[in-house]
C-alpha positions in Angstrom: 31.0 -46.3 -58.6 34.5 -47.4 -59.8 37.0 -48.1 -57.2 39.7 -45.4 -58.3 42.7 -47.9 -56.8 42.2 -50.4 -59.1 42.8 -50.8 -63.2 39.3 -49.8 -65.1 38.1 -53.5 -66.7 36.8 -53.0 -69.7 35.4 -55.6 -71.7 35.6 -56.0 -75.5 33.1 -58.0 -77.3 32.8 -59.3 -81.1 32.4 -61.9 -83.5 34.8 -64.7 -83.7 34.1 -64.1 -87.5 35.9 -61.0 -87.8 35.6 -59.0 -91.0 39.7 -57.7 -91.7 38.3 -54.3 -90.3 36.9 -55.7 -87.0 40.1 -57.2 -86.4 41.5 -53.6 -87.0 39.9 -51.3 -84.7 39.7 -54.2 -82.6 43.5 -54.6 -82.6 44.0 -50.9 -82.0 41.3 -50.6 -79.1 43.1 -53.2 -77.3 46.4 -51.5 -77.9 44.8 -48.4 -76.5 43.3 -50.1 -73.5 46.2 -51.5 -72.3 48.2 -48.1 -73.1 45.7 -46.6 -70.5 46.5 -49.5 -67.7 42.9 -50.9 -68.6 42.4 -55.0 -68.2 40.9 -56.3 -71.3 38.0 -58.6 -70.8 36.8 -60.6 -73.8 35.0 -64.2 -74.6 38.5 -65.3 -75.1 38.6 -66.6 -78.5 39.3 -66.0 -82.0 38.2 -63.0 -84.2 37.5 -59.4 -82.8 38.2 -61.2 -79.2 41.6 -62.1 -80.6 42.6 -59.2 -81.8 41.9 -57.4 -79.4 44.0 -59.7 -76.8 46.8 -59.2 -79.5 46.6 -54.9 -79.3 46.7 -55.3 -75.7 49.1 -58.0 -75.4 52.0 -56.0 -77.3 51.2 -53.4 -75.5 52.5 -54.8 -71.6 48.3 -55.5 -71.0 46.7 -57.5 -68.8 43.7 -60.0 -70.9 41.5 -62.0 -69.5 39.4 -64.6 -71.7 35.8 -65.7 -70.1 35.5 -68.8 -72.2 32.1 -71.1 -72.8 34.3 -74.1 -72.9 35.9 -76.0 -69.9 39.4 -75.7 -71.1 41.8 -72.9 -70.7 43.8 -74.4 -73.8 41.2 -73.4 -76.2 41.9 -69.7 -75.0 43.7 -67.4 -78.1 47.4 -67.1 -77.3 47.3 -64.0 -76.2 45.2 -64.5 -73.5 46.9 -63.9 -70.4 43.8 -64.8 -67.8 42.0 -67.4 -68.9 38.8 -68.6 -66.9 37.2 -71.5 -68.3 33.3 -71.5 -67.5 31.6 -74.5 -68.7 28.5 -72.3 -70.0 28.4 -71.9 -73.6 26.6 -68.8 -74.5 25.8 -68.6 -71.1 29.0 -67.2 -70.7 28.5 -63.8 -72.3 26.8 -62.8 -69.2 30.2 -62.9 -67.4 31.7 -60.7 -70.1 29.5 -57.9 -69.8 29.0 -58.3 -65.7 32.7 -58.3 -65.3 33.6 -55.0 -66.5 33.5 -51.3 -65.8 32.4 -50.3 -69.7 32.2 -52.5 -73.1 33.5 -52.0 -76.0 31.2 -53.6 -78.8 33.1 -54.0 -82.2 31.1 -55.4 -85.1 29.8 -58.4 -83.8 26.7 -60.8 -84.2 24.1 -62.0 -81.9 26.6 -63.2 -79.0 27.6 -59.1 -78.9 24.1 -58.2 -79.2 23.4 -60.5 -76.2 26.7 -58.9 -74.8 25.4 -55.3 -75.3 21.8 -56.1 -73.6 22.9 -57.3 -70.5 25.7 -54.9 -70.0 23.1 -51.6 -70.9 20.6 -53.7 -68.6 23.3 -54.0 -65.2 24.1 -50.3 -66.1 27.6 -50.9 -67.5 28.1 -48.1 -70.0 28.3 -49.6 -74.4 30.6 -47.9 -77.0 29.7 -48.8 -80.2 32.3 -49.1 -82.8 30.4 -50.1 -86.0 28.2 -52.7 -84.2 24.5 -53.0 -84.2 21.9 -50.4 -84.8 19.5 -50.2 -82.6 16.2 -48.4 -82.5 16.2 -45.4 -80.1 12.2 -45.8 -78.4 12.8 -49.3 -78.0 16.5 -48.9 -76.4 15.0 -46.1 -73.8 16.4 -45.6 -71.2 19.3 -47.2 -71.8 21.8 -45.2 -74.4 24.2 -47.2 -76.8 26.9 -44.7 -77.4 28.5 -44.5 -80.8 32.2 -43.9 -81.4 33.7 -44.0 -85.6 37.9 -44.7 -84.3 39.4 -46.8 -81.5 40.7 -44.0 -79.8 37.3 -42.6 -79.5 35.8 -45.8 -78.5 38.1 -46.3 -75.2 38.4 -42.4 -74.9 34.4 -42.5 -73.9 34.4 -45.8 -72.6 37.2 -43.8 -69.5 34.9 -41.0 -69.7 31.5 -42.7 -69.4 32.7 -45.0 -66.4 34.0 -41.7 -64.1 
């Protein structure tokens, strides 16, 4: 259960190699997160993760950047938050266990690892032209699917209450 008294964390994860339209629709869900009084959540570096600080950055929003390295100057710039862990990879556990719902945008194998252990802690995924997975091997876990930004964070609110 969400505690209603504090601002929904949602986390969005993606590739540091961001095609130009990962950077959109990452851009714009951030925007739209932080429109919604949502903290943004991310790995904290370049890319979709970027991006997405950006959206929600302009917007008055609060970011927060969970990075593998130990220093909070290799955060992106528009990283408000930034928590310097030390763990690599290991780090995209933190990502998806420090959030209410995540946002998956495009992405590579650090968001599939992202994706896993959120649908495995029982954090609700939007997919926003991420992986494809396999339905029978995915049961019972459920990667929702959403084709805008607005959409994305619209069932990413919904899912979490």
């Amino acid at each position: 259960m969400v505690d209603t008294k504090r601002p929904l964390r949602v986390s969005v994860a993606g590739s540091g190699n961001a095609s130009a339209r990962e950077v959109s629709l990452a851009e714009e869900t951030g925007k739209l997160l932080a429109r919604r009084g949502a903290i943004l959540i991310c790995g904290g570096l370049g890319g979709v993760m970027e991006a997405a600080c950006r959206g929600a950055s302009r917007a008055g929003g609060i970011t927060v950047g969970i990075l593998p390295g130990s220093s909070a100057d290799s955060a992106n710039p528009h990283v408000l938050i930034p928590i310097p862990t030390g763990l690599g990879e290991a780090r995209n556990a933190l990502v998806a266990g420090a959030c209410d719902a995540l946002i998956a945008v495009g992405g590579r194998l650090g968001t599939l690892s992202e994706i896993a252990l959120a649908l495995r802690s029982g954090t609700p995924v939007v997919g926003l032209e991420t992986w494809e997975l396999e339905a029978e091997r995915m049961e019972p876990f459920v990667l929702h699917r959403a084709s805008t930004a607005a959409e994305a964070v619209d069932l990413a609110f919904k899912l979490v209450k």
